[in-house]
C-alpha positions as CSV (number, residue, x, y, z in Angstrom):
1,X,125.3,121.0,102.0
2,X,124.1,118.1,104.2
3,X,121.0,118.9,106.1
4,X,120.8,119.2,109.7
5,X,117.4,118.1,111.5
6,X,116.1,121.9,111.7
7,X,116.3,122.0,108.2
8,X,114.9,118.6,107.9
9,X,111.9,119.2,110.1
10,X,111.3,122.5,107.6
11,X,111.4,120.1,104.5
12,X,109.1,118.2,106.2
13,X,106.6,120.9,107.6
14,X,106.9,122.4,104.2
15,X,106.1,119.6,102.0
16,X,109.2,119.6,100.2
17,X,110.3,116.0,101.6
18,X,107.6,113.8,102.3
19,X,107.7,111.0,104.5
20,X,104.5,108.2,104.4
21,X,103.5,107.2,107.2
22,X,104.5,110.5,108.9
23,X,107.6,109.8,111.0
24,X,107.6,110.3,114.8
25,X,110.4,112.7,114.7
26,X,111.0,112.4,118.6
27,X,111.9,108.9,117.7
28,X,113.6,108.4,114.1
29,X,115.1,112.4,113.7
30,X,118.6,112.7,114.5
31,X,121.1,115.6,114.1
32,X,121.6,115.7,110.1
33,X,119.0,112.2,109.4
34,X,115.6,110.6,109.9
35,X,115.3,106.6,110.6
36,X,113.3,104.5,108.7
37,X,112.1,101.3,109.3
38,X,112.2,97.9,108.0
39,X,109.3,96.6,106.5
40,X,108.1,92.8,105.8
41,X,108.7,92.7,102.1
42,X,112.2,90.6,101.0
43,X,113.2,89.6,98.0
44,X,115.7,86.1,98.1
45,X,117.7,84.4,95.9
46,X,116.9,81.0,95.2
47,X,120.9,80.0,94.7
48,X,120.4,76.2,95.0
49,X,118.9,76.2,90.9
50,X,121.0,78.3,89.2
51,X,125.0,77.5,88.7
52,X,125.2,82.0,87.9
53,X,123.8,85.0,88.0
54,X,123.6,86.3,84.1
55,X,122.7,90.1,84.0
56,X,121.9,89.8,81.0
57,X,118.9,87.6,81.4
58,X,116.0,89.7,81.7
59,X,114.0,87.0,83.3
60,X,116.7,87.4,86.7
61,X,114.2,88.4,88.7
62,X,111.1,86.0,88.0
63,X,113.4,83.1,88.0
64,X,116.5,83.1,90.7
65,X,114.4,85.4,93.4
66,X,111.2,85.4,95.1
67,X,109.5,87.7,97.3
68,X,108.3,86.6,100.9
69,X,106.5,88.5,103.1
70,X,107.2,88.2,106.9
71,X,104.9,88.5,109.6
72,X,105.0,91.8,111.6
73,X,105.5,89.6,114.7
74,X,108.1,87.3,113.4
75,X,111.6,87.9,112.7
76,X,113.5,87.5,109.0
77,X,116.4,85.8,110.2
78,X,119.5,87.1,108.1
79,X,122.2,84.1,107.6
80,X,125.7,84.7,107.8
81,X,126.9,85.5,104.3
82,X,123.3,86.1,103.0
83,X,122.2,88.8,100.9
84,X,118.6,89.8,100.2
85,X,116.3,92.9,99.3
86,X,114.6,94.3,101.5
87,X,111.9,97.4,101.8
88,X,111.5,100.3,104.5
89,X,108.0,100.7,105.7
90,X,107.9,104.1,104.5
91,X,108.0,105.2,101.2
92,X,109.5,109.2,100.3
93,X,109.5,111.9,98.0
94,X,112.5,114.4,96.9
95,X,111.7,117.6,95.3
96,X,113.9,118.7,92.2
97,X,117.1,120.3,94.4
98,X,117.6,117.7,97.1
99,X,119.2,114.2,96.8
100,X,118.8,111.8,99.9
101,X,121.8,108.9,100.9
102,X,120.8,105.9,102.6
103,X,123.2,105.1,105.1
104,X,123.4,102.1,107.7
105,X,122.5,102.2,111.5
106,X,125.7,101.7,114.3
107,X,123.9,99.6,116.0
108,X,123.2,97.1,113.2
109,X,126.5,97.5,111.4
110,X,128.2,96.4,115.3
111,X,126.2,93.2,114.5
112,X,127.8,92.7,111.0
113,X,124.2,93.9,109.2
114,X,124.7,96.2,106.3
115,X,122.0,97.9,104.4
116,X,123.5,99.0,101.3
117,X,126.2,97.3,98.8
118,X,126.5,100.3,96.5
119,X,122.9,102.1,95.8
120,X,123.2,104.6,98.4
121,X,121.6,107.6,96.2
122,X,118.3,108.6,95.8
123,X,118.1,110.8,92.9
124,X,116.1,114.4,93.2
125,X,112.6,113.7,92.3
126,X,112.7,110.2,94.0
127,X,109.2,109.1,94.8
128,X,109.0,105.2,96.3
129,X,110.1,103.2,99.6
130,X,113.8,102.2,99.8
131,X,115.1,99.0,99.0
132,X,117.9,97.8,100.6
133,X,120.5,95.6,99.8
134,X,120.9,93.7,102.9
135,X,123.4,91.3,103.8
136,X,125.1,89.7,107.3
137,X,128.7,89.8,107.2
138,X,129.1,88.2,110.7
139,X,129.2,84.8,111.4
140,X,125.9,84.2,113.1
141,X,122.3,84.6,111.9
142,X,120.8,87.8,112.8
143,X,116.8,88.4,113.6
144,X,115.5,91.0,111.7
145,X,111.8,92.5,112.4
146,X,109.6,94.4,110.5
147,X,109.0,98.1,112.0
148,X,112.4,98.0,113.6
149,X,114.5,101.0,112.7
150,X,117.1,99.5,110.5
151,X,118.6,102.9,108.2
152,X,118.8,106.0,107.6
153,X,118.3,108.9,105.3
154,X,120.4,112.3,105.3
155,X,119.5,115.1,102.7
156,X,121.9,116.9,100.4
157,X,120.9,120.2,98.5
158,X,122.3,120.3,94.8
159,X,123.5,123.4,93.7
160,X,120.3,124.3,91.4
161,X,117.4,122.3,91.0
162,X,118.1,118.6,88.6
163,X,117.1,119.7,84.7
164,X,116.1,116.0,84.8
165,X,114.5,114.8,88.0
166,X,114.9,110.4,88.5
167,X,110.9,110.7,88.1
168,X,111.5,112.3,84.7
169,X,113.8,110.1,83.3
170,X,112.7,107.8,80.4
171,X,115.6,105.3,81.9
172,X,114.2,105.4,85.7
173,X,114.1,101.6,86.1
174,X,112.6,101.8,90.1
175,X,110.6,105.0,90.1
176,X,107.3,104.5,92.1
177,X,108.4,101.1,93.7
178,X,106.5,99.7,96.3
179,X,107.9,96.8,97.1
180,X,111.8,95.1,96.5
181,X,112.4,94.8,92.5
182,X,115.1,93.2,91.8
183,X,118.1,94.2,89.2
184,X,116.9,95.6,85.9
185,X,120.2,95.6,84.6
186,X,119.1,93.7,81.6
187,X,117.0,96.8,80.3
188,X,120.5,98.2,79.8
189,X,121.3,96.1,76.9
């Protein structure tokens, strides 16, 4: 069962979602999600040094990406055919019974902007901001700013509460993150 934004507002009043900073829910709360925003935190490839990506290598992320941070004032400008990580500004907690989906904004997506390649879960006992997987599918660059709304959450309840929670999990790669890791498939091995 999907949440609608009563329901939403009484996860929220009852501290069984939390959402930091406290969202303005006149602005970001619609009729079964809550908008986030996009915060100045990316993570980028640097594809000019590297002939591959090897997931395998567990040194991907120190060597092929780096993380920039963008002024709140100034715009990340999203190239045609680019794909980065990027964070929301607020971070979010899931109790035991609830799983949360990111899912894309119309009015981004009509630009050729999506947020999410394939990690659209958040696991019940989630705790950390989102990282999207951002990438421009039209054919001109996009501006991007930090605190514009740029996704959005919706709320499933599971049928009984998780016997193992993501924060629980001895394999939970991203729990707690704070800004945009990148892959730690090479744990895997």
């Amino acid at each position: 069962m999907i949440l609608s934004d009563r329901d939403i507002k009484k996860a929220l009043a009852a501290g069984r979602i939390t959402i930091v900073p406290k969202p303005k829910l006149t602005v970001v709360l619609g009729s079964c999600s809550i908008d986030l925003r996009l915060g100045n935190t990316f993570r980028i490839f640097d594809h000019s040094k590297f002939p591959f990506i090897d997931p395998n290598n567990p040194r991907l992320a120190s060597d092929m990406m780096k993380e920039i941070t963008v002024p709140d004032s100034q715009p990340f400008i999203l190239q045609p055919g680019d794909f980065v990580l990027a964070t929301s500004m607020e971070s979010f907690t899931l109790p035991d019974d609830l799983l949360a989906r990111l899912e894309g904004r119309s009015s981004l997506g009509r630009l050729g902007i999506v947020v999410h390649s394939t990690a659209s879960i958040f696991e019940p006992g989630w705790n950390g901001v989102v990282v999207m997987e951002l990438g421009n599918l039209g054919r001109m660059p996009v501006a991007l700013y930090p605190g514009m709304r740029v996704c959005a959450l919706t709320f499933e309840e599971l049928s009984s509460p998780a016997d193992v929670p993501y924060n629980k999990k001895k394999s939970a790669k991203y729990a707690g993150q704070k800004s945009p890791e990148a892959s730690k498939i090479a744990q895997e091995r």
